[in-house]
N, C-alpha and C positions, 0 to 999 in steps of 0.2 A: 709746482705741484710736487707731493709726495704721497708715494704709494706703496704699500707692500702685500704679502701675497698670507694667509693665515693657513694653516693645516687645517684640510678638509679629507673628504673621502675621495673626491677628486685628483687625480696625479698633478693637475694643473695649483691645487689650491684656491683660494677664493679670495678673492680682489676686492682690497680698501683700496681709501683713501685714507693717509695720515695729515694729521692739524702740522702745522708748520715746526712746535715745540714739542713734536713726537708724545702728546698727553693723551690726544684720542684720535679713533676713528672711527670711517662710516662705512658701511656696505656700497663698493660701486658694479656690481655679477650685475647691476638694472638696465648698464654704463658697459660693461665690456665683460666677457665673461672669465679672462684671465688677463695677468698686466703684457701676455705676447698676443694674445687678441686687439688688446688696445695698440701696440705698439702697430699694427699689421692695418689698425683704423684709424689712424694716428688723426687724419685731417678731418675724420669723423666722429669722432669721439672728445676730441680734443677740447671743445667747449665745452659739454655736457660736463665734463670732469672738473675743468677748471669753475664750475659756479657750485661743483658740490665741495671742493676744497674751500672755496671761500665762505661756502656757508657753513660749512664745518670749524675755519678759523674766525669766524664770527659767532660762534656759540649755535649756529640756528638751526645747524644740522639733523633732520629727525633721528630717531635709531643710533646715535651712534653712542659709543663706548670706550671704555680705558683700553689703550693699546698697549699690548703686551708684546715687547720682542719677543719673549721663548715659545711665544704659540705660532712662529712665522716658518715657513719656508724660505729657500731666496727669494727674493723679488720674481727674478724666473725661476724657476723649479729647473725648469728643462726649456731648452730651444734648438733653432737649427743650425748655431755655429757659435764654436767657443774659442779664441784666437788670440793668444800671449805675445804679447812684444818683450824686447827687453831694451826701453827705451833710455834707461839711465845708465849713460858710458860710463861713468865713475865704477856702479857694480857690477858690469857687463866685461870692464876690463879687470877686476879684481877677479870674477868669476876665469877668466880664462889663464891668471896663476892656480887656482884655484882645482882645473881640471889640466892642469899643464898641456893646452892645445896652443896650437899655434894661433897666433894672431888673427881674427876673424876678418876676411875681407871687405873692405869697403864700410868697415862697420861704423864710421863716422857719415856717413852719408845714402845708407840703406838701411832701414832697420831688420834687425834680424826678428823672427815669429813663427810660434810652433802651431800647429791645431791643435786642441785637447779632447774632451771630453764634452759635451754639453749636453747629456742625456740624465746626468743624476748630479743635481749641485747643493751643496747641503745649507742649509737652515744656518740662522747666527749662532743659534745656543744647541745644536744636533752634538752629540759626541760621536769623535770623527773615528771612524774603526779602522785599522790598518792591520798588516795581516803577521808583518813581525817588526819586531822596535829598532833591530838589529840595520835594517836597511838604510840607516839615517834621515831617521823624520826629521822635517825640518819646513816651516813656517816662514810664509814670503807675502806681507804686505805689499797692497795692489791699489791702484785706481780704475776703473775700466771704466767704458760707455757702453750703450745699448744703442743701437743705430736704428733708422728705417730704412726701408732699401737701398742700396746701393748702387747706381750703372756701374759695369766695367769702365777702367778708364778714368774714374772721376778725379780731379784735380783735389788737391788736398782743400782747397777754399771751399771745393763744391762737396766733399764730403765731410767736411765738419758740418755745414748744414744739415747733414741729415745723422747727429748726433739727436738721439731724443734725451736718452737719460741717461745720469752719472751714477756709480755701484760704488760701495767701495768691499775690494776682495783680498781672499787670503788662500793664495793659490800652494796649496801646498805640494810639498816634492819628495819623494825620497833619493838620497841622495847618492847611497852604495851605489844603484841602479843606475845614475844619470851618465857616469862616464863611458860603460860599457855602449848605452844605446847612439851616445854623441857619433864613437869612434864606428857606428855601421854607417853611417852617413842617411841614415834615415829620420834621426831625432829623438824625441819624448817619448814614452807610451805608457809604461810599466810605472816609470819614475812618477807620472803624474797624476796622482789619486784626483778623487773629487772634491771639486772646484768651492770653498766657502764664500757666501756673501753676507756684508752687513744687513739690517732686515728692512732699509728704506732705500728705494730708487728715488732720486729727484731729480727733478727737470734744470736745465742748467741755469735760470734765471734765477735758482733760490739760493745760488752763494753769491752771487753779486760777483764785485770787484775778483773774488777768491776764483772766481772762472775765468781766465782771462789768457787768450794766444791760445787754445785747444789747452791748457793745461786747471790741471785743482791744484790751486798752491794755497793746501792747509799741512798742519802737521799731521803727521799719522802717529800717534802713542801705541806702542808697542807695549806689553808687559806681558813675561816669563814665569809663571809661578808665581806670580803677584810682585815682580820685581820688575824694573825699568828695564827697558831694553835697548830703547829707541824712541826717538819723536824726526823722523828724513819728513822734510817737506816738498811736495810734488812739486813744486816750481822749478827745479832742476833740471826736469825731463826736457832730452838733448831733441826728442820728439815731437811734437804734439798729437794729439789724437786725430784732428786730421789728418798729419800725414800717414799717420800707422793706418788707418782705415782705407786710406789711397791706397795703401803698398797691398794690404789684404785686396782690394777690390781691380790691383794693375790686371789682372787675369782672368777675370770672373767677377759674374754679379754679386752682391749681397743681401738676404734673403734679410728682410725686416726683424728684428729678435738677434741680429748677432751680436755678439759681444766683443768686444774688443779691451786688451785688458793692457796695460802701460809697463807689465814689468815690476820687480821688484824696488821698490820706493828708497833712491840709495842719494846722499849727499855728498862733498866730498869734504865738508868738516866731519871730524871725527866724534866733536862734542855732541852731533846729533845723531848717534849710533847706528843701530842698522835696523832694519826689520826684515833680515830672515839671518840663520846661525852661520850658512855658509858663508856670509859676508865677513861678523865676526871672527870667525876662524880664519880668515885668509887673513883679516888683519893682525890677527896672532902670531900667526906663521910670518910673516914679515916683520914687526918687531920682538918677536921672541923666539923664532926659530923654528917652532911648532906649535900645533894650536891646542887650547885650554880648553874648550868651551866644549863638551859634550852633545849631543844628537838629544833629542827628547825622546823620552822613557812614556810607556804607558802609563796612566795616571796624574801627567803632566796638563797644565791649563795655556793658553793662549789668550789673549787681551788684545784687541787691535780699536781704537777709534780715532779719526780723525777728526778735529777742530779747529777750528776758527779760534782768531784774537782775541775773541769775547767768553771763548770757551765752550760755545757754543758747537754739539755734533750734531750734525745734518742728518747721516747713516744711519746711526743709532752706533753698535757695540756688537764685535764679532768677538764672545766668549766661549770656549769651546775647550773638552778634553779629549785627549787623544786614547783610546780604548783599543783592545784588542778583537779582532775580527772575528766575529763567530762561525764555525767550521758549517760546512754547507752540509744540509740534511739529506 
């Protein structure tokens, strides 16, 4: 199934259903009244939904209509946990030339994850406001899941089960900010604006084979001001999403609606470039000394979608421009 959430007057937004070829959808508020209502009904809702996607990819759907990404929210608006891995050693160890720290412990065999933000997540097509340019914007291609609850404890087999749906995000960072907060030993905070997501959630059964070990091995296309940037395909993740859900859940339960997000999408052929700058630029700074590649400027665009073989995008397309923050009244 696929679902996305439309801008209403509602902070929750209002809950379709998308056709499989992202052309149209149906109203499901009959069905669940937000897609973390559904997720929190999952074992009750879950048929009702799957006979309105099908009637919707059969043409028979009543009501429904041309689906427009830029009239979307994310999938969630908002939830009650939002929790970043950085499951690709390739740019996890790039990243720590990067901020010249020392070598992360254990970090081939623990995954390291910050908690973010999950109260305000912005829309595919929102422009994304920050508050100065200076700070090093910078754009990080993501795959995440949306879980159902979680026990403490659960084994990574037993929490990959309770993967309901796949996101695809664009966790943004500024990056002046990130060294200062590493070295308190407390982590993120400042550094990590609000969280973008593509405008379709789908359930893992709609990429077939491309789902496969807790991992999405599609490419992620990256574009810069309408310029290539990158295509890293998720298949590398040294993680998979159940284990990163385990590691989140070794201490505590997890409330239905969390998300859970893979990290910056990083390969270690170089042919398939990066999808965030700071990766770029470390690769700079290692063959040329120091790095080329500039931080994004206000006015600057961002392109992320992920595809299949066929060419085929599941998500849909996170386009976004980065804007300056408007001063508070």
């Amino acid at each position: 199934m696929k679902f996305a959430t439309l801008k209403s007057a509602r902070p929750d937004g209002r809950l379709v259903v998308v056709s499989r070829d992202l052309s149209r959808a149906v109203d499901a508020g009959h069905v669940a009244a937000s897609l973390l209502d559904a997720v929190e009904r999952w074992d009750a809702v879950q048929a009702p939904l799957r006979a309105l996607y099908d009637s919707l990819n059969e043409g028979l759907a009543e009501g429904s209509f041309p689906f427009d990404p830029a009239a979307c929210l994310a999938p969630l608006p908002r939830t009650w946990q939002w929790a970043d891995a950085s499951a690709f050693l390739n740019h996890g160890r790039l990243m720590e030339r990067a901020f010249n720290t020392e070598p992360i412990p254990d970090f081939e065999t623990i995954p390291v994850m910050y908690q973010g933000a999950s109260d305000d997540f912005l829309g595919p097509h929102d422009n994304v406001p920050l508050p100065d340019e200076s700070l090093g914007i910078d754009f990080e291609g993501e795959f995440g899941v949306i879980t159902g609850t979680v026990p403490m404890g659960a084994t990574a087999a037993a929490a990959q089960e309770r993967v309901r749906l796949l996101v695809q995000v664009n966790d943004w960072s500024l990056r002046k900010l990130g060294p200062r907060e590493m070295k308190t030993g407390f982590g993120f905070f400042q550094c990590k604006p609000s969280t973008s997501f593509a405008p379709v959630a789908i359930t893992p059964d709609e990429l077939g084979e491309a789902w496969h070990d807790g991992r999405v091995k599609l490419d992620l296309h990256v574009q810069w001001n309408g310029a290539w940037f990158g295509n890293p395909n998720g298949a590398e993740m040294n993680y998979s999403f159940g284990q990163l859900i385990a590691h989140a859940a070794r201490t505590r339960r997890l409330s239905a609606g969390t998300v859970i997000g893979s990290g910056t999408v990083s390969n270690e052929n170089r042919a398939a470039g990066s999808a965030c700058i700071a990766e770029r630029r470390v690769i700079e700074i290692i063959d040329h000394g120091e790095p080329r590649t500039e931080f994004m400027r206000f006015g600057d665009r961002v392109s992320m979608t992920a595809r299949d073989a066929h060419g085929n995008a599941p998500f849909g397309t996170i386009d976004q421009q980065v804007v300056p923050a408007r001063a508070p009244d």
